[in-house]
N, C-alpha and C positions, 0 to 999 in steps of 0.2 A: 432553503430560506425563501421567504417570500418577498417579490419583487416591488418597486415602488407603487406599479398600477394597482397590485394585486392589495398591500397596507391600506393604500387611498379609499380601493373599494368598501374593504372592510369599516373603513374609521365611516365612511358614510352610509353604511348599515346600523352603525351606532355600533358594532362588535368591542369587548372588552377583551382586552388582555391583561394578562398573567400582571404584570408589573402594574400596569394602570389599579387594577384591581386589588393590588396589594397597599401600594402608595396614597389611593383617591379611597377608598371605602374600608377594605382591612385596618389598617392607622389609625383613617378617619373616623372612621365611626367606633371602631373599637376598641377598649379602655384593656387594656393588656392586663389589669388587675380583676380583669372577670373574666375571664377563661380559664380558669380552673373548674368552673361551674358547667362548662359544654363540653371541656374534652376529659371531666371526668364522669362516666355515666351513671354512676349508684346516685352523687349528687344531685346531675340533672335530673333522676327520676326524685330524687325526696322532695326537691322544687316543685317540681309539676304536683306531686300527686298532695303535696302541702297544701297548692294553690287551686287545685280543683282540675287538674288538666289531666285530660285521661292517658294513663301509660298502662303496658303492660306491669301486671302486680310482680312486687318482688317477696321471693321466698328466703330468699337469705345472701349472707354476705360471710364469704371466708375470705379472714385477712390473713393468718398465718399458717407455718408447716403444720401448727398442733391443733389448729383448727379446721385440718381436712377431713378429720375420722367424725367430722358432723356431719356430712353431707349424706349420707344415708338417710340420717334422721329429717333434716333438714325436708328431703323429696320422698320422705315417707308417703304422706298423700298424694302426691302427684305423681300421674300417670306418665306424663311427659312434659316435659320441662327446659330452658337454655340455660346453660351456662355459658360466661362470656366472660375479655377482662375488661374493667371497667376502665385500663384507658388505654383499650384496644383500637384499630383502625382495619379502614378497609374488609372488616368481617374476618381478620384475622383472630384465631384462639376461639373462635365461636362453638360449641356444641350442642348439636340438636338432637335430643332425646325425643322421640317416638312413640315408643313404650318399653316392655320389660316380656324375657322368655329365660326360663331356667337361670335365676339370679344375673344373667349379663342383660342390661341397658339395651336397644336396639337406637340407631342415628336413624332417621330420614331416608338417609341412603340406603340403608338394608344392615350395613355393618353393626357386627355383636362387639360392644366393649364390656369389659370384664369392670370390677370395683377399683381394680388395683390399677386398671388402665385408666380410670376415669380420675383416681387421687394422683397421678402421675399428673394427670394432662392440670388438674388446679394445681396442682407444683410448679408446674410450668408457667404455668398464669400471673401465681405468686412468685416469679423468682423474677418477670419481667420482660421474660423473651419476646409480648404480645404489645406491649406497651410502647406508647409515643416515649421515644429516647433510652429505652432499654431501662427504665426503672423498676423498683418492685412493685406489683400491683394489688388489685384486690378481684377474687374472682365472685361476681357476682349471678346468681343463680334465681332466674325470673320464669315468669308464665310464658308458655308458647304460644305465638301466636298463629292462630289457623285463618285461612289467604280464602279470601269469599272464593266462590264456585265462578263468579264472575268473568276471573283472570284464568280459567284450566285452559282454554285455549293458545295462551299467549305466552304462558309460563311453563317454566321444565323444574321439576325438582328443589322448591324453595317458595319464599312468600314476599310477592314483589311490596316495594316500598314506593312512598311517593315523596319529592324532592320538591318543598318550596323557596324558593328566596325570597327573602322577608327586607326589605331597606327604612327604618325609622316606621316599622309596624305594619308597613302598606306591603302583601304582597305582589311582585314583580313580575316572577317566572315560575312555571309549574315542570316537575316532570316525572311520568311515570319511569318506574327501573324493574324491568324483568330480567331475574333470571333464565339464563339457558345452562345448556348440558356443560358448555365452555366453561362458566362460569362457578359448577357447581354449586347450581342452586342460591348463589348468593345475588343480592342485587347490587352488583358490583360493578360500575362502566370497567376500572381498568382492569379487570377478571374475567372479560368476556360477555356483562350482561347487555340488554339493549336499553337505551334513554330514548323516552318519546313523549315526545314533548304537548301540553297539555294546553287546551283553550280558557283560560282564568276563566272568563264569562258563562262557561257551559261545563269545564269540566268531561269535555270532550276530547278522546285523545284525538292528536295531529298525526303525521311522520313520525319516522324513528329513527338514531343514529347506533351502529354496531362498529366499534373499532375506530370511530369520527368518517362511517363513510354513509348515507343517507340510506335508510331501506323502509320496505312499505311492508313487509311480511318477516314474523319471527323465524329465523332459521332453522330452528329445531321443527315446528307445527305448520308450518309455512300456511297459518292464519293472519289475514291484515294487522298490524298492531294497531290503524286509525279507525276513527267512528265510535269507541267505545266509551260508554258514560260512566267516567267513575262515581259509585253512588255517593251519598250525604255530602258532598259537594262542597257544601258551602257550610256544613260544619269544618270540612279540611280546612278551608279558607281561615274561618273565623279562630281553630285550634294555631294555626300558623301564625295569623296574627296576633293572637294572644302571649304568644313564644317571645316575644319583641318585649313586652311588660314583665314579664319570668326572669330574662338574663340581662337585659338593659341592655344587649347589644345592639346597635343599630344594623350592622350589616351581616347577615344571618342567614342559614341553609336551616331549614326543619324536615327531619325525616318522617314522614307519617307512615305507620299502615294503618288496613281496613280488615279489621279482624271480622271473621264469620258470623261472629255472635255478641265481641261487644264495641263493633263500628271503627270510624276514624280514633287512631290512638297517636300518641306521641313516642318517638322510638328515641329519637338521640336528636342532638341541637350542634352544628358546627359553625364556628368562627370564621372559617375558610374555605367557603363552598367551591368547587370547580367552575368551570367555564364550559363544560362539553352541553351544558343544559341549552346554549344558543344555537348549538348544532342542532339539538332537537327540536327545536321553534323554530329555526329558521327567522330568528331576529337577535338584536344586538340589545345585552345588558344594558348597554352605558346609554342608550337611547330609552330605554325603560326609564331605570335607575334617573334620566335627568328629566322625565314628566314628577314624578314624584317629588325630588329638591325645586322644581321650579315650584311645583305645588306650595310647597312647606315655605317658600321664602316669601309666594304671594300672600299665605295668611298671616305669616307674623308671628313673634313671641307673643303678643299680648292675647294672641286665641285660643292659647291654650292644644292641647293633644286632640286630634279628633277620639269618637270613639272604635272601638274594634270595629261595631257595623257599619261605621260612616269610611272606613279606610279601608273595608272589603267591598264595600260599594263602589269604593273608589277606583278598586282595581278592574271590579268585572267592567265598569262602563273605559276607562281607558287601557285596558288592554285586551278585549276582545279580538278577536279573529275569526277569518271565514273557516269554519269548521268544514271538514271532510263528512261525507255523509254515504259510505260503503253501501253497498245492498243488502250484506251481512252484518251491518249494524248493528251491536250486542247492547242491549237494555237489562235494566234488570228492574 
């Protein structure tokens, strides 16, 4: 447990915790009658892609047992393809299709699954073992995304994502999530991946935290994870931002990747983002989070919303940082 010096410290870092952050922001800002919209994903992708906001394309939706003997048809045209459940967590029930050899499927990993492995694992999907609270779900089958050339150094086996927190539209806090070997390819903090935390202003990664303990190089490629400029930048920003007008949630985690070919997209939207994101900054939520409400309380109801670019402005001028600047510095 940690000591009274050690709480003190933290609270004058501005550091959030679990409960604060459940009680003062999760509550507060969020209407419990919209989350059904973030923690269920076919949803949040009909939203986005209704309202103009780039996501991975979807190929189809199996909702029942009699509706598994479509998915052939379904990934007729595609070469490789995911399946997932739609109210999956943690990258659990994921499958990443690759491509095809002598009728079996090929995974990412190397592994051959069979048709009858694959209508087994959407049984599975649909019976709910994959799902928040053990419900039945719906497995839903979308585009793969391919992870720019950018990130081979820093990644193992999987296609890193990026982590924004969004509070009443203003982005907060950024963080990149690599996959390692640990984590199988997933960008998963409690699976073993790395969080490295990101400069809003520059879009420059920082540090990195593995396990909540600080490291400066990936363990798998023992390449720096800091200095690296994640590209279109400030499209991420503005897609993040955007995500605030989509779910009406005030206090909000946005997942993005940065596909090969068709840039920042929108992957999933959560309710209840973690905390280990401060680890990777090296600064405190609750000190972000209260530049922003002071902000909002100094303009007023009567001023109205700013707009997306006035609240991504917003961000890079008050939450910059001294970025790290490696010799190895990866640009693209």
């Amino acid at each position: 447990m940690f000591g009274v010096k050690t709480w003190r410290a933290l609270r004058r870092r501005g550091v959030m915790g679990i409960n604060q952050r459940n009680g003062d922001y999760v509550l507060r800002y969020n209407d419990r009658r919209l989350y059904p919209l973030v923690d269920d994903k076919i949803r949040t992708k009909k939203l986005a892609l209704d309202a103009g906001i780039r996501a991975p394309d979807m190929y189809g939706i199996i909702e029942t047992e009699q509706g598994i003997g479509k998915v052939a048809e379904i990934v007729e045209t595609h070469g490789d393809f995911v399946i997932k459940p739609s109210q999956g967590a943690g990258g659990d029930g994921i499958m990443v299709i690759s491509d095809r050899f002598e009728g079996y499927y090929r995974t990412v990993s190397g592994r051959m699954v069979s048709p009858e492995e694959m209508e087994f694992h959407i049984s599975g999907i649909i019976s709910g073992i994959y799902s928040l609270g053990g419900h039945r779900d719906r497995a839903l089958i979308e585009y793969r995304v391919r992870s720019t050339d950018l990130f081979d150094r820093i990644s193992i086996g999987g296609v890193p994502d990026v982590r924004i927190i969004v509070l009443k539209g203003y982005p907060v806090f950024a963080m990149l999530r690599l996959p390692t070997r640990q984590s199988d390819g997933k960008a998963n903090l409690h699976q073993g991946a790395i969080g490295v935390g990101v400069d809003i202003a520059t879009g420059v990664t920082l540090a990195g935290t593995w396990h909540n303990l600080k490291i400066d190089r990936h363990p798998d490629t023992a390449h720096p994870v800091a200095g690296v400029t994640i590209p279109d930048w400030e499209e991420c920003l503005a897609l993040a931002a955007r995500c605030y007008d989509l779910a009406g949630l005030g206090y909000l985690g946005v997942d993005l990747v940065l596909d090969k070919h068709k840039g920042p997209m929108m992957l999933e939207l959560n309710a209840r983002p973690g905390l280990n994101i401060q680890i990777a900054n090296d600064d405190g939520l609750l000190r972000r989070c209260g530049i922003v409400e002071r902000h909002l309380e100094q303009r007023g109801k009567d001023d109205g919303e700013e707009s997306v670019e006035q609240r991504v402005l917003f961000a890079k001028h008050h939450f910059a940082v001294a970025t790290p600047e490696p010799p190895d510095t990866v640009t693209e």
